[in-house]
N, C-alpha and C positions, 0 to 999 in steps of 0.2 A: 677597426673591426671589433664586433662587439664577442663575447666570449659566452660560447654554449655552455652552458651545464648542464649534467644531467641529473636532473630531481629522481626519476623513479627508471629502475630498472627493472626491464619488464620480465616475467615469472620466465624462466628456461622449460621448453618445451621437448618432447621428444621420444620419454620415456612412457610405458601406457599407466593408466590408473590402476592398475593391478600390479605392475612395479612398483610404485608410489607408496601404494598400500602398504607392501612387503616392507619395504625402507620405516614406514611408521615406528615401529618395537626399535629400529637398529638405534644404538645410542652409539657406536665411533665412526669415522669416514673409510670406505675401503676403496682400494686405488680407485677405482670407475669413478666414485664420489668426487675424488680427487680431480680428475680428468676435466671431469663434467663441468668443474667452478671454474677450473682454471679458462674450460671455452667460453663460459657465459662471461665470466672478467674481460677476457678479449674483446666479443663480442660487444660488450655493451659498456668500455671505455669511452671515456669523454677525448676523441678526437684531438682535441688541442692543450691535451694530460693524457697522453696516455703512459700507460703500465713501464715506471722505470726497468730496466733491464736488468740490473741489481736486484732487483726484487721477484723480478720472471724466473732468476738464477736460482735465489734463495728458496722460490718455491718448487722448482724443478730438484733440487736438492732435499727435499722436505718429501716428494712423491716417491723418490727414489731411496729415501731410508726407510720409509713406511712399507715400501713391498718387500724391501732387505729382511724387516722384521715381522712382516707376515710371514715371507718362505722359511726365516728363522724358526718359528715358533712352530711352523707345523715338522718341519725337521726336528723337533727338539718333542712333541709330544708323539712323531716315530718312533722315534728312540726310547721314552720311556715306555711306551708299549711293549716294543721288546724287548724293554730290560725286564720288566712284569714277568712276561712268558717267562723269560731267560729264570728268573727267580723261583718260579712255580717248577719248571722244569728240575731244575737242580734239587728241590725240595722232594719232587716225585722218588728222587734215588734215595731218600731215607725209608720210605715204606719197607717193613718188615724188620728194619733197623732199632735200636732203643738208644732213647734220646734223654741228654740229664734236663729237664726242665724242672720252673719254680711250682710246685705245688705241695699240697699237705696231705693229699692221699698218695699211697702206696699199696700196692700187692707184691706178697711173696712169688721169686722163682719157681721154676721147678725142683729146686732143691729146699724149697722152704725158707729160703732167705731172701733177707730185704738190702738193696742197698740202696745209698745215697749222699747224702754231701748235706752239708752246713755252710750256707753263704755270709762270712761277716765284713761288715761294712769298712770296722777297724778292726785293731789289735782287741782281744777281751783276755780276761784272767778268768772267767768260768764259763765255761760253756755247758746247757744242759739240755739232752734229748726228750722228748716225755712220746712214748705210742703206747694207743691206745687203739681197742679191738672193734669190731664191726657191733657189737654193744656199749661202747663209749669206756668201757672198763679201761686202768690202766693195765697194758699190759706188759711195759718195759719202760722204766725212766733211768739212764746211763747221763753220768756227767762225763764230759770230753775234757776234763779240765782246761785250762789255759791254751789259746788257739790265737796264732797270728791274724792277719786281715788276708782274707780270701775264701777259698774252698778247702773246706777239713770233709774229707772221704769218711763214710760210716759202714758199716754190716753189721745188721744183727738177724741172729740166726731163728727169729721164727718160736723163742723161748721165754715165757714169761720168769718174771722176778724168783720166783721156787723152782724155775726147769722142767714147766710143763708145756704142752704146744700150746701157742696163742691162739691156733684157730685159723680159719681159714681166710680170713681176713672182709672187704680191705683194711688198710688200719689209716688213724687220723694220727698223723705225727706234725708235733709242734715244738718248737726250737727258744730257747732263750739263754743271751749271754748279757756278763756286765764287765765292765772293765776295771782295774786296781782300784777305782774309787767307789765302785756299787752304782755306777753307773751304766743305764740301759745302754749297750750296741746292738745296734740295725743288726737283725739278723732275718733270714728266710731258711726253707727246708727247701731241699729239690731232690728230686726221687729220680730212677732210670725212670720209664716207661716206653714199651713200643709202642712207633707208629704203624695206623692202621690204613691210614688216608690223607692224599692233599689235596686241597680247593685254594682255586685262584682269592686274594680278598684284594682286589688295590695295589696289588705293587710287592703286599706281605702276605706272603702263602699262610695259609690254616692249616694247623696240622690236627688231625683227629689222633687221641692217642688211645690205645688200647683199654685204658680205664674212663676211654667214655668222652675224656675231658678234649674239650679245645685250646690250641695255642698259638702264637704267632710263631711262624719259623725264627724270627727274629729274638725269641728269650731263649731260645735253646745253647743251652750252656757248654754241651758237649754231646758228641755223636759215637756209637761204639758197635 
């Protein structure tokens, strides 16, 4: 008996042309697609070859990790949804609060004083403050001398170099240390400032802070 082949397998029919259409743009298989091959392969096996069962297995196996890892993923971009909220929300209870972030303006309290912190990278052997007033003037440069690696706490009271008021502000304060060798260490300023407002941004809340500026909740160094 002579042995059929099957030269051309004819197109799988079923779905309308406006399905078809939709599928054009998709570029991966989702289960239906899945489904669908697996009936035309039946379907339009060579009778005397047909579809080992090893293979029927492995692809039954293949359809069924595929939908494992679709309900996965949409379970997993749940969850980052409401870890988002969950972020924004937690972020919302700083409002009214004051927050140590990285920045290089500052305004004085209500008592006329500024505080803030010095971030260094490593250990430095000088450390030096320089602020300067809402006219660019300098109007207090204090050396912190020698400062290990981390946050060195600052106040200044709102007083220039002769112990006159510096004004009302804000002021532009800048930072620089070196280490035993006169070498540069990484340094930043970070000032208090209150928060006045949070907006969702992706996953990392924005925090508006009362000089205006925006931030990621995520640089915020300390809360008080």
């Amino acid at each position: 008996m002579a042995t059929t082949s099957v030269q051309n397998i004819p197109t799988v029919k079923g779905a309308s042309d406006a399905a078809a259409k939709a599928k054009l743009g998709q570029r991966s298989l989702g289960q239906e697609d899945f489904l669908r091959l697996m009936t035309a392969q039946l379907q339009y096996q060579d009778p005397f070859n047909p579809t080992d069962n090893t293979q029927m297995v492995a692809q039954m196996a293949q359809m069924s990790s595929l939908s494992g890892i679709t309900e996965m993923t949409s379970t997993l971009k749940t969850l980052a949804a409401r870890m988002s909220d969950s972020g924004t929300s937690d972020a919302v209870s700083w409002i009214g609060k004051a927050v140590l972030t990285e920045s290089a303006t500052a305004t004085a309290d209500t008592k006329g004083n500024v505080t803030g912190a010095v971030e260094l990278d490593a250990e430095a052997a000088q450390v030096k403050v320089e602020i300067r007033d809402a006219a660019g003037n300098v109007a207090r440069a204090v050396s912190l001398g020698g400062q290990p690696k981390g946050l060195v706490d600052y106040q200044w009271d709102g007083k220039t170099n002769d112990g006159s008021a510096a004004g009302a502000g804000p002021y532009t304060i800048s930072v620089a240390a070196t280490d035993k060798n006169g070498q540069v260490v990484k340094a930043r300023n970070l000032t208090w400032t209150g928060v006045s407002s949070v907006m969702p941004n992706g996953g990392k809340p924005m925090l508006t802070l009362s000089s205006g500026e925006q931030v990621l909740a995520d640089s915020v160094r300390k809360i008080a």
